[in-house]
DRENSELO-922621 format. One line per 10 residues: number of its first residue (from 1); for each residue x, y, z of C-alpha. Coordinates in nm, 3 decimals. Each point is the difference from the previous one (the first is absolute). Example, Ala and Ser with C-alpha at 12.3 -4.5 7.8 and 13.67 -1.06 7.14 Angstrom:
2
1 = 1.230:-0.450:0.780; 0.137:0.344:-0.066
end
This chain:
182
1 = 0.000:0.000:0.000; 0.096:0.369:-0.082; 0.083:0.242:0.244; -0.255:0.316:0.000; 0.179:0.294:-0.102; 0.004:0.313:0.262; -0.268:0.247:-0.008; -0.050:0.366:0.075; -0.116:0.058:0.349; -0.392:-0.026:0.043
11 = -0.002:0.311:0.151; 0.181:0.193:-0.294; -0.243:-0.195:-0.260; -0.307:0.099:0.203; 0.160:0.382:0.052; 0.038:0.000:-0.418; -0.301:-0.179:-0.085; -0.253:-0.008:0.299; 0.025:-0.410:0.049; 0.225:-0.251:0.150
21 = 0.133:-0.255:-0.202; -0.232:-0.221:0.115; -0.290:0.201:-0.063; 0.180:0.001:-0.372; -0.005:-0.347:0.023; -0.360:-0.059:0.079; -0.107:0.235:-0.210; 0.169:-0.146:-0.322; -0.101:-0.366:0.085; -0.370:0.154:0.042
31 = 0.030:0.145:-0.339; 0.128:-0.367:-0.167; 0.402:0.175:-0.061; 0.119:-0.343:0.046; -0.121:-0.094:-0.384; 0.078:0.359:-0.107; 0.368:0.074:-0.146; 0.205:0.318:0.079; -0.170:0.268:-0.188; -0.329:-0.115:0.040
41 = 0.068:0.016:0.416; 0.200:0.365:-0.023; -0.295:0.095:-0.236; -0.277:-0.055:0.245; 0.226:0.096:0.299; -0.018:0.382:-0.129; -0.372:-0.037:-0.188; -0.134:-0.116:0.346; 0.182:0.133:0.239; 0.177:0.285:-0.131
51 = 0.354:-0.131:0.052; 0.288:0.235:-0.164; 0.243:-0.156:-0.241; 0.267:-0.059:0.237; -0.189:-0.171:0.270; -0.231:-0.186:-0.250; 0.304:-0.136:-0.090; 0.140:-0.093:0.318; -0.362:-0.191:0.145; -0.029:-0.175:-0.306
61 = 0.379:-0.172:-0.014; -0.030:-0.072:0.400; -0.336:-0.171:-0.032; 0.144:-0.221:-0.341; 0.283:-0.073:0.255; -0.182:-0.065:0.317; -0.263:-0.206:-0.234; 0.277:-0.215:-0.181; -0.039:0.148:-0.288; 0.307:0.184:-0.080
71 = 0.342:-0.101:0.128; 0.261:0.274:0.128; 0.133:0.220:-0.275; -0.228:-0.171:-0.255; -0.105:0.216:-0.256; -0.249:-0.076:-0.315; 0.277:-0.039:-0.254; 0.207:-0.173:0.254; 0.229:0.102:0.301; 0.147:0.300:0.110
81 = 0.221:0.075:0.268; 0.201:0.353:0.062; 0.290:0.103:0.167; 0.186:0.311:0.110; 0.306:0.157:0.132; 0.111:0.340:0.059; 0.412:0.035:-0.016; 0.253:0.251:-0.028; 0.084:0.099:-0.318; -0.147:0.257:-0.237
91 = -0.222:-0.108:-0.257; 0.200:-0.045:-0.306; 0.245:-0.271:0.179; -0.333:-0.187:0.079; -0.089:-0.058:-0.354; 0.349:-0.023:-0.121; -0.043:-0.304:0.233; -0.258:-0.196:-0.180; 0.041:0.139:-0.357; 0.394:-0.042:-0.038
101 = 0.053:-0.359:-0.018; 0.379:0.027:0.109; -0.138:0.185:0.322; -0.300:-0.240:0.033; 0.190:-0.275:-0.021; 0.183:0.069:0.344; -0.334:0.007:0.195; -0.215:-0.213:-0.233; 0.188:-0.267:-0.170; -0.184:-0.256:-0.196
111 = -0.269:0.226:-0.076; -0.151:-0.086:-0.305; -0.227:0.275:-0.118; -0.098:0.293:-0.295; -0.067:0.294:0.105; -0.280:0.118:-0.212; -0.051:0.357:0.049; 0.203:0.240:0.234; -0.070:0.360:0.109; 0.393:0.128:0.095
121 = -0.005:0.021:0.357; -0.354:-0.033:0.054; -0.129:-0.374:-0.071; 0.118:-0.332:-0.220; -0.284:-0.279:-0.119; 0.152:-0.327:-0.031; -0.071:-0.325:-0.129; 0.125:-0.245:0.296; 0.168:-0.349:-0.149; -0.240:-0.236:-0.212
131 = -0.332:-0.029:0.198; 0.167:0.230:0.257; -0.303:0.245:-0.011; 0.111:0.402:-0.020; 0.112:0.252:0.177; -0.076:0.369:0.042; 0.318:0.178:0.202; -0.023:0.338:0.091; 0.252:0.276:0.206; -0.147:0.254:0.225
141 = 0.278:0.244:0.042; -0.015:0.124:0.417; 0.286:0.326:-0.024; 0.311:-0.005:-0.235; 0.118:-0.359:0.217; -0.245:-0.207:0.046; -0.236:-0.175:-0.224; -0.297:-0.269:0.079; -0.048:-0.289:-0.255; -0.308:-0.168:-0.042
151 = -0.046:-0.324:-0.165; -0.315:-0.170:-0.107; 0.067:-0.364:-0.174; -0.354:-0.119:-0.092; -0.082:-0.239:-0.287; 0.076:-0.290:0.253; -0.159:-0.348:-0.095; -0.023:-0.107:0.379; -0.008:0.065:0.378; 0.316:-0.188:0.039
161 = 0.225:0.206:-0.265; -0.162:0.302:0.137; 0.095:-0.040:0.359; 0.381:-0.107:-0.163; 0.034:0.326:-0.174; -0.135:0.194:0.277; 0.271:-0.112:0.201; 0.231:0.037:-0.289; -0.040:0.373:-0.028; 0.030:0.038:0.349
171 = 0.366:-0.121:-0.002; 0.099:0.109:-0.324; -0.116:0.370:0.083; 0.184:-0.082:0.345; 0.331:-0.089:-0.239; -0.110:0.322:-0.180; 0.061:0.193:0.261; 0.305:-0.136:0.141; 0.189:0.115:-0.338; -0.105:0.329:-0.039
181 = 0.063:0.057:0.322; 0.310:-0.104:0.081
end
């Protein structure tokens, strides 16, 4: 059996939306959301209840969670998961990072990927591998010496190669840091 994913407090969801999640809950098995898919339960979340985009959202992936059906970081066209690190460089060495291969190399080796489109300084989209899914990698300068990098690597066939590259990114963005750093 799955574990349940964490949720957002029931007093923040009832602050935002005026109902605990269980009072979600109930009120989505009342209205048959268990044989509805995603946009059909978001859809009557805000025709019904006048739920705002965010938190429609929000109520509809925790109830396909807590009702089995939707698996952490499962997505409709597969998985996604993200990852993140701010570090201490300025932007430019950040994507020298991942678009020069010799500098890539050092931090990322056996990387096999194309970067499809690239914004200098601002964002890369990549095809990951064969069947690797894709990735969207952006920088977030913070001052002239520091820079956040985002990654998002979605496309993934399964729960399993999702929770692998999830923990992937986190030490490779970890090794990231150490070399620019240094």
């Amino acid at each position: 059996m799955r574990s349940k994913p964490k949720m957002i407090s029931d007093e923040a969801v009832a602050a935002a939306t005026g109902k605990t999640w269980a009072e979600w809950f109930e009120v989505l098995d009342a209205a048959g959301a268990k044989k509805m898919n995603h946009k059909q339960i978001a859809a009557y979340l805000v025709e019904t209840h006048g739920v705002g985009p965010w938190w429609q959202q929000m109520v509809t992936v925790t109830y396909e969670q807590q009702r089995g059906l939707r698996q952490k970081h499962e997505r409709p066209d597969g998985f996604q998961v993200s990852a993140s690190k701010t570090i201490a460089a300025p932007v430019s060495a950040l994507y020298k990072a991942w678009a020069d291969a010799k500098v890539r190399r050092r931090w990322l080796a056996d990387a096999s990927f194309t970067i499809s489109t690239a914004a200098r300084n601002k964002s890369l989209h990549i095809r990951w591998g064969e069947d690797g899914g894709r990735l969207d990698v952006a920088f977030y300068p913070k001052g002239d010496t520091k820079t956040q990098v985002t990654i998002q690597h979605g496309y993934l066939p399964n729960a399993t190669k999702a929770e692998r590259m999830k923990r992937h990114w986190k030490e490779r963005l970890e090794e990231l840091k150490r070399l620019l750093e240094k």
